[in-house]
C-alpha positions as CSV (number, residue, x, y, z in Angstrom):
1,X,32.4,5.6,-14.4
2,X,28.9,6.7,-15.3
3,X,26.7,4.6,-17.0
4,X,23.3,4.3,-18.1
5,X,20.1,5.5,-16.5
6,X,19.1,3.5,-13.0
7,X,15.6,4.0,-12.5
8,X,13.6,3.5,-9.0
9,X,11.4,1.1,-9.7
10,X,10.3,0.2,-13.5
11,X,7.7,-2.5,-14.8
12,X,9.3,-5.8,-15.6
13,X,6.5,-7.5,-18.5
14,X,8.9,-10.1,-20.0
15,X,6.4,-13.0,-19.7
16,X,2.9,-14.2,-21.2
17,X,1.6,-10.6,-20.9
18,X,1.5,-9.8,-24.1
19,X,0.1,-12.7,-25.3
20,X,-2.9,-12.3,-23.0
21,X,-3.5,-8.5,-24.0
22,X,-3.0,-9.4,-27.6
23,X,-5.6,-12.1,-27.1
24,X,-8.4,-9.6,-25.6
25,X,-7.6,-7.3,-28.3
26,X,-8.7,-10.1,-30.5
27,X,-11.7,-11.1,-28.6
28,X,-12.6,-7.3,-28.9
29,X,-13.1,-7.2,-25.1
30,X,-11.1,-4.1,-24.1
31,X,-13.2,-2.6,-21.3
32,X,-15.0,-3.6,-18.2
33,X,-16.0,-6.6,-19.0
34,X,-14.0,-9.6,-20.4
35,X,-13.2,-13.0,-18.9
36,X,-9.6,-11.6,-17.8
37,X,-11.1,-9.6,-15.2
38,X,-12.9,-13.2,-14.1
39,X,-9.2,-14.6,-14.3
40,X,-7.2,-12.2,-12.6
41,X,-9.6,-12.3,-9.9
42,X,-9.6,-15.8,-9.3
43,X,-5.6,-15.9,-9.3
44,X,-5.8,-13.7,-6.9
45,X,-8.0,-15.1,-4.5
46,X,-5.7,-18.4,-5.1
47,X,-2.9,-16.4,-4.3
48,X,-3.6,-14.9,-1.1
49,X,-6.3,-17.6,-0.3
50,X,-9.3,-16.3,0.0
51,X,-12.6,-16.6,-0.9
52,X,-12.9,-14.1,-3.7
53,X,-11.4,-10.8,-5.0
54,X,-12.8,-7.5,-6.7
55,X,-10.5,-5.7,-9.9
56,X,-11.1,-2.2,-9.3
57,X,-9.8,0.7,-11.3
58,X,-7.1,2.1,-8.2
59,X,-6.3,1.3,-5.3
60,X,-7.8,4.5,-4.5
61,X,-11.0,3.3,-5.5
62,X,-10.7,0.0,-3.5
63,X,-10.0,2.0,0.2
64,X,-13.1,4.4,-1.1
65,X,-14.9,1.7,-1.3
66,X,-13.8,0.1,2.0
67,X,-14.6,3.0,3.5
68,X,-18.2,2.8,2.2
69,X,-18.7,-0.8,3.7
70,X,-17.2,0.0,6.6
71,X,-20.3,3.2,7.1
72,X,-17.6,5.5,7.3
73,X,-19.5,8.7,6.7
74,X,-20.3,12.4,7.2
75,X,-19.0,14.1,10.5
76,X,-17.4,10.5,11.3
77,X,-13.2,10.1,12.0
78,X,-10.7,7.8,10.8
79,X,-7.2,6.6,12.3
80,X,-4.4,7.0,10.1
81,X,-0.4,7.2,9.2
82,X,1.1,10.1,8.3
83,X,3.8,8.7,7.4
84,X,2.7,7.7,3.6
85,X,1.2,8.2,0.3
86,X,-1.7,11.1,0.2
87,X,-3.9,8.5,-1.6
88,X,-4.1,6.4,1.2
89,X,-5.6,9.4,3.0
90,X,-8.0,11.3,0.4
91,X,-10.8,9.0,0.7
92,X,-11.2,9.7,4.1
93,X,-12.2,12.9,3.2
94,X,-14.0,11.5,-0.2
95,X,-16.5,10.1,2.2
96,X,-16.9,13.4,4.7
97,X,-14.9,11.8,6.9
98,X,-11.9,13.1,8.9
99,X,-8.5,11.8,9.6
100,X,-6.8,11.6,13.1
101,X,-3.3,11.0,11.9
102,X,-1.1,9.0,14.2
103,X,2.9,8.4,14.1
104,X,4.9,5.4,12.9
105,X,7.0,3.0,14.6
106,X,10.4,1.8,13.4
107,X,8.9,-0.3,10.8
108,X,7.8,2.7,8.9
109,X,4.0,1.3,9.8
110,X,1.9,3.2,12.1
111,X,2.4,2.3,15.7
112,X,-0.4,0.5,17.7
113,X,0.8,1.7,21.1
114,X,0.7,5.4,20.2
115,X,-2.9,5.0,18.9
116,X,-4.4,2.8,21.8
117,X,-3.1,5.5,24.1
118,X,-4.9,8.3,22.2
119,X,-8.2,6.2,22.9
120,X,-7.2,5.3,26.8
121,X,-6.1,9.2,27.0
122,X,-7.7,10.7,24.6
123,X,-11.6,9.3,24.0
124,X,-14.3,8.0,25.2
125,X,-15.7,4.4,24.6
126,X,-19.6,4.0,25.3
127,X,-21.9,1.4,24.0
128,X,-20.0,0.3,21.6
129,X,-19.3,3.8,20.1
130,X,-15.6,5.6,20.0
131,X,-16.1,9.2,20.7
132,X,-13.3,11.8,20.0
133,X,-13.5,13.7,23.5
134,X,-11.6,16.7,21.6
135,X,-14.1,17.1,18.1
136,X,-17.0,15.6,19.5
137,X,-17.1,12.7,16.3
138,X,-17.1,9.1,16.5
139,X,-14.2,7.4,15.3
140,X,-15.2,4.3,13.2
141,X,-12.0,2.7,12.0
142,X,-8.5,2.5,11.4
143,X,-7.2,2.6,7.6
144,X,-3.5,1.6,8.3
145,X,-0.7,1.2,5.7
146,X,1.9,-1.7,5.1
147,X,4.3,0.6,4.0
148,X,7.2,-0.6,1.4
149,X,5.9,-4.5,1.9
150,X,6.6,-4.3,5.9
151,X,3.8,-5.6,7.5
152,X,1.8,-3.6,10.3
153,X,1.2,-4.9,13.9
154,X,-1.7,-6.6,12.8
155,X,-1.9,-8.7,16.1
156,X,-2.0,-5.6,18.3
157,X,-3.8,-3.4,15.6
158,X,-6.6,-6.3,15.5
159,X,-6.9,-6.5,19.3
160,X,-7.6,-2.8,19.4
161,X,-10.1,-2.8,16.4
162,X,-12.1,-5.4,18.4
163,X,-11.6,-3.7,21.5
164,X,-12.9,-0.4,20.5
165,X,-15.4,-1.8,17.4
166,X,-13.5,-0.3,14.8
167,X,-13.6,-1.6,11.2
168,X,-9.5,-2.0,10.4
169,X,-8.4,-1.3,6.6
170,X,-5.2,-2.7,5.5
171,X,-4.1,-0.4,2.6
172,X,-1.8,-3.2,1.6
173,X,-1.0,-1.6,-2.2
174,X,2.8,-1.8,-1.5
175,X,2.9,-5.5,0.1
176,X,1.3,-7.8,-2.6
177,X,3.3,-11.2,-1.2
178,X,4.6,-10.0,2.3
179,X,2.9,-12.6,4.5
180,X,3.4,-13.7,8.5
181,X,5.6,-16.6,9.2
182,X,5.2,-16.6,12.9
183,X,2.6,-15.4,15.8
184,X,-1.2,-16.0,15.5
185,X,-1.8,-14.8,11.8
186,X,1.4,-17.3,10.8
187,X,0.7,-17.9,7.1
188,X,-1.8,-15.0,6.6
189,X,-0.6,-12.4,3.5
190,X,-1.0,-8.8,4.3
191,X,-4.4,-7.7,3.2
192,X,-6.2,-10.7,4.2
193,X,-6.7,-10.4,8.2
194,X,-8.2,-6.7,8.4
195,X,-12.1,-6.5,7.2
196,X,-10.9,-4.9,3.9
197,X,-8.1,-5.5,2.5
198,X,-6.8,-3.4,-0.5
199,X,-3.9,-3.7,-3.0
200,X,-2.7,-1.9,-5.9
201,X,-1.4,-2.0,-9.7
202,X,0.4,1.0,-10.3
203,X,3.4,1.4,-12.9
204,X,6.0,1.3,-9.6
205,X,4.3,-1.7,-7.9
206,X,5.6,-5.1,-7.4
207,X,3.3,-6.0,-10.2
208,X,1.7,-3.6,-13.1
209,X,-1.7,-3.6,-14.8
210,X,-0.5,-0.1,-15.6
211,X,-3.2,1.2,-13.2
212,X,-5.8,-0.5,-11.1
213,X,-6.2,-2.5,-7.8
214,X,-7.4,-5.1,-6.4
215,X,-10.2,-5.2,-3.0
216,X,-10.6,-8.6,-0.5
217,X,-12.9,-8.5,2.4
218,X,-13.9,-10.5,5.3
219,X,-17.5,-10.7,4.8
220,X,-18.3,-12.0,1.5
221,X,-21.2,-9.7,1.2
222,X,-19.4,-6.4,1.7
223,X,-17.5,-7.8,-1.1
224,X,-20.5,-8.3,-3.3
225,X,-21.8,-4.9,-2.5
226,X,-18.6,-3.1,-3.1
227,X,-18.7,-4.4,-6.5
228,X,-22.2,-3.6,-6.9
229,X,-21.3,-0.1,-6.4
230,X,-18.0,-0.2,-8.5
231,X,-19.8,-1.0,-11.6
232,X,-22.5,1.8,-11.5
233,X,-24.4,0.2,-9.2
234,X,-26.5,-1.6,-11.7
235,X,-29.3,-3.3,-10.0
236,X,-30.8,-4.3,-13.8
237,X,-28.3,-4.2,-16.5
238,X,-31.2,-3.9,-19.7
239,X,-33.5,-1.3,-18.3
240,X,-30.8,0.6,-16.5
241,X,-32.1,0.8,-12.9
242,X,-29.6,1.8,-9.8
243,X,-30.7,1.6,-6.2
244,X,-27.4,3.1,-5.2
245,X,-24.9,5.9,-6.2
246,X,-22.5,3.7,-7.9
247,X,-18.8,4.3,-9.3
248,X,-17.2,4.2,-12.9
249,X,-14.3,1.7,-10.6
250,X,-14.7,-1.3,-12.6
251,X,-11.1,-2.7,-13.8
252,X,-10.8,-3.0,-17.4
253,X,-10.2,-6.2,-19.2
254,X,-7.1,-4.7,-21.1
255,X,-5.7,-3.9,-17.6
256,X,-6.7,-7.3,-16.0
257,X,-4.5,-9.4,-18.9
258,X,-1.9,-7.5,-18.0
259,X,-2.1,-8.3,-14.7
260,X,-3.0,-12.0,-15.3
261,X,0.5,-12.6,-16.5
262,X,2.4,-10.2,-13.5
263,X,1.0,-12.8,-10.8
264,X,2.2,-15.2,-12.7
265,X,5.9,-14.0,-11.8
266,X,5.1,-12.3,-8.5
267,X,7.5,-15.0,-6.7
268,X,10.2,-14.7,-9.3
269,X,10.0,-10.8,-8.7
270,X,10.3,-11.0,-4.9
271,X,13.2,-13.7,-5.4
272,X,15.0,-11.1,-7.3
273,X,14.2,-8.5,-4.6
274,X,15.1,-10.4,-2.4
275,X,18.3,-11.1,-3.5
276,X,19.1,-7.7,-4.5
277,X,18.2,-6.4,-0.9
278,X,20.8,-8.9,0.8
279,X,23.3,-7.4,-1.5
280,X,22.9,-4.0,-0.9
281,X,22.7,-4.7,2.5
282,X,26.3,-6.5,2.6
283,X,27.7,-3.5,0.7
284,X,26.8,-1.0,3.1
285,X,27.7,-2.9,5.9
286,X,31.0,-1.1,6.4
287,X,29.1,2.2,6.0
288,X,28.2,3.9,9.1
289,X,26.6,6.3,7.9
290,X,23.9,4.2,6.4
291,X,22.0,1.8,6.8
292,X,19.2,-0.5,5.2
293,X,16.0,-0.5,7.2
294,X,15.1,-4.1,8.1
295,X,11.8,-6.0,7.2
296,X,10.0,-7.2,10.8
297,X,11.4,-10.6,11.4
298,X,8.3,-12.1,11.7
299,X,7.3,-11.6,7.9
300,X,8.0,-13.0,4.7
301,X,8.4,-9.3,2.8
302,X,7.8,-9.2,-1.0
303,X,10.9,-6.5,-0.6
304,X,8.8,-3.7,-2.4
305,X,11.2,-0.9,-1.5
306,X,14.7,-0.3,-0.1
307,X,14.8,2.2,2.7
308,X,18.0,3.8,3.1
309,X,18.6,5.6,6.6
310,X,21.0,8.1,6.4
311,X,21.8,8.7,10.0
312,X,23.7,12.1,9.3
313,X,21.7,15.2,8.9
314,X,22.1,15.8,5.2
315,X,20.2,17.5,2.5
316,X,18.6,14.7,1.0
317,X,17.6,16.7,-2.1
318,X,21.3,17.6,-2.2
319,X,21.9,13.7,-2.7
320,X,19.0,13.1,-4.7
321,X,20.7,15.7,-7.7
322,X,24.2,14.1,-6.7
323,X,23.0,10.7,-7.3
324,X,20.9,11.9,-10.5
325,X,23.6,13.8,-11.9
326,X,25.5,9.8,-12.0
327,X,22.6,8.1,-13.8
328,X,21.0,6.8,-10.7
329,X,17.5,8.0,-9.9
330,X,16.3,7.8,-6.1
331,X,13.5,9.7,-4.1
332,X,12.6,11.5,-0.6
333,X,10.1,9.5,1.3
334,X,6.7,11.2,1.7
335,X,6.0,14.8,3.1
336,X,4.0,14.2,6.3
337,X,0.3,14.2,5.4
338,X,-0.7,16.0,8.2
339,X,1.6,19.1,7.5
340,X,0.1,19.1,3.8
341,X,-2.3,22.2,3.0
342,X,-5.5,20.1,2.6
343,X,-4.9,18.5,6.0
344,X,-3.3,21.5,8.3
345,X,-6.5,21.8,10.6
346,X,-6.6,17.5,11.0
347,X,-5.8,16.7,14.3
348,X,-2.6,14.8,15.0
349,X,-0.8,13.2,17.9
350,X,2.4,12.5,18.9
351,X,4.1,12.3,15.5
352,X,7.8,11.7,16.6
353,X,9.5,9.2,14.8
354,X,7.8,10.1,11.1
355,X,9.6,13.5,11.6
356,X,12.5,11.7,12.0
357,X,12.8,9.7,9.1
358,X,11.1,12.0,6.6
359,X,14.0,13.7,6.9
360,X,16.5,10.5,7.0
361,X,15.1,8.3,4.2
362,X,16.3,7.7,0.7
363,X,14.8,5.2,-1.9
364,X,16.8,3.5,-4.0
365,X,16.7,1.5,-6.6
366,X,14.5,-1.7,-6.2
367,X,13.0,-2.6,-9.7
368,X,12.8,-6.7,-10.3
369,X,14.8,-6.4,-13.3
370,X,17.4,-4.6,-11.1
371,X,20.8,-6.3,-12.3
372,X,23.5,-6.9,-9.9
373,X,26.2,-5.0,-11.3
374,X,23.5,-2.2,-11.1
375,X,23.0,-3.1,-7.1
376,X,27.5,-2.6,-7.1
377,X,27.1,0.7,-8.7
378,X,24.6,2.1,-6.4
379,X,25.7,1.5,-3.7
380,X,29.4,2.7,-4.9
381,X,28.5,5.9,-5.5
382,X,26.4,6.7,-2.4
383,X,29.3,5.1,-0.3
384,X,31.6,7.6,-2.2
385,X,29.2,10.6,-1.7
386,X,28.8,10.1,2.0
């Protein structure tokens, strides 16, 4: 039986949201400025416990920013997945910078031990400078992704960042809540162990402000400073002086009310995500064909998204009409960056595994208001089509 429209992953604002962006309407504070942005800041360094926490206006902007503090610059290189969303690679190149794009491991993340045998094999480390034997740059961090609220290696990916004096960037815009619950960052929540850490507020995220992000750091002053530069760099606000090229990448207040009354429900959300991953989980059990990608057992997950393996080689945009076609939307993962036109000529190594699953991994449904009879329905017809 069909039924009405499944979508991927929707916005769930049932709680005090409104009330919050009805009350900044009032106040007549609608733009960058407004003691919401204060707010959601502060509940977010609560949160993830940290000192403090910058709204931006993406979490584009947050990682081009990162990269700033980090002196990633002209001529300079960059580790990072290709496995993932282009707009956790753009900056790279919105700073001059080039990529070096590495392969993932079975958690979807990118994998440490491919990348510290590029530098053994591949470069050459001299006072206290990572030199790309091949290009001739130095390579000045790694900007790795948490992908679909896994977490990364972040033992090994540390030990190599302090090896090699690389600045480490968690883009952790898809794993607002994941945390460790064992090993030496037990207790830590993705984003917070890196020197930047960088999450995101997009309509599909685990919570919404519509758009925007969110930036934490490990030195308070790159913090400062990164918010220095996303609000125009203003060095004196009355007679409009700027020491620094600065960036329109100040979150609004609307934006931050919204988000104010997501992170009040972030645990409820990942409850329900939770819950809904077990049950998919149990009703593809008997299917061989499939399976459901595991979280890394040493994480609490925040569930973002549902990775479907398809261990046959099908069309996947052959499945993606068939499941369409029954009310039940569902996506590809990402093409590999590096075989995108803007990135053809960036050096890449070893990529194995990511051109494995790119062609063996289906979203599926995953919004927090997913209701159970939904989960039964899924999963119905994909065991039916396969």
């Amino acid at each position: 039986m069909k039924r009405e429209f499944i979508p991927l992953s929707v916005p769930n604002i049932k709680g005090n949201e409104l009330d919050y962006v009805t009350q900044a309407v009032k106040d007549e504070w609608v733009s960058t400025g407004g003691s919401y942005i204060d707010q959601f800041e502060k509940n977010m360094s609560s949160y993830l416990g940290v000192e403090q926490a910058a709204a931006v206006q993406s979490g584009t902007a947050g990682l081009h920013l990162s990269l700033i503090q980090s002196g990633v610059g002209l001529g300079d290189e960059v580790f990072a997945a290709t496995l993932t969303f282009i707009a956790a690679v753009n900056p790279i190149r919105y700073v001059g910078a080039e990529p070096v794009f590495m392969d993932c491991d079975d958690s979807l993340c990118i994998d440490p031990i491919k990348l510290l045998q590029f530098i053994e094999d591949e470069c050459t480390f001299t006072d206290g400078i990572l030199t790309n034997n091949q290009t001739n740059r130095q390579i000045k961090a790694i900007l790795g992704v948490h992908v679909f609220g896994n977490l990364m290696d972040m033992e090994k990916l540390m030990d190599i960042a302090e090896k090699y004096n690389l600045k480490l960037i968690e883009d952790a815009t898809e794993a607002l809540g994941s945390y460790y619950v064992e090993g030496k960052y037990k207790g830590q929540y993705a984003g917070t162990i890196g020197d930047f850490g960088v999450f995101s507020f997009n309509g599909n995220k685990i919570i919404t402000t519509g758009g925007g992000g969110m930036v934490v750091a490990k030195d308070k002053e790159d913090l400062d400073y990164l918010k220095y530069l996303s609000t125009q760099a203003k060095d004196d606000t009355t007679s409009f002086i700027h020491h620094a090229v600065g960036y329109n990448y100040r979150m609004t207040n609307l934006q931050a009310a919204l988000g104010v009354g997501q992170l009040e429900r972030l645990e409820e959300f990942i409850a329900t995500k939770r819950a809904n991953y077990d049950l998919y989980k149990e009703l593809f059990a008997q299917n061989k064909k499939v399976n459901i990608i595991d979280f890394n057992s040493d994480i609490r997950p925040n569930y973002w998204f549902y990775a479907l393996l398809i261990k046959d080689e099908l069309n996947i945009q052959e499945l993606i009409q068939k499941l369409n076609d029954k009310g039940i939307q569902t996506r590809p993962i990402w093409g590999l960056i590096h075989e995108q036109k803007p990135y053809l000529n960036a050096q890449s190594y070893r990529i194995e595994k990511a051109s494995y699953y790119v062609k063996h991994i289906l979203n599926i449904p995953c919004s927090s208001n997913l209701q159970q009879d939904d989960v039964h329905y899924v999963a119905e017809c994909l065991n039916k089509i396969l």
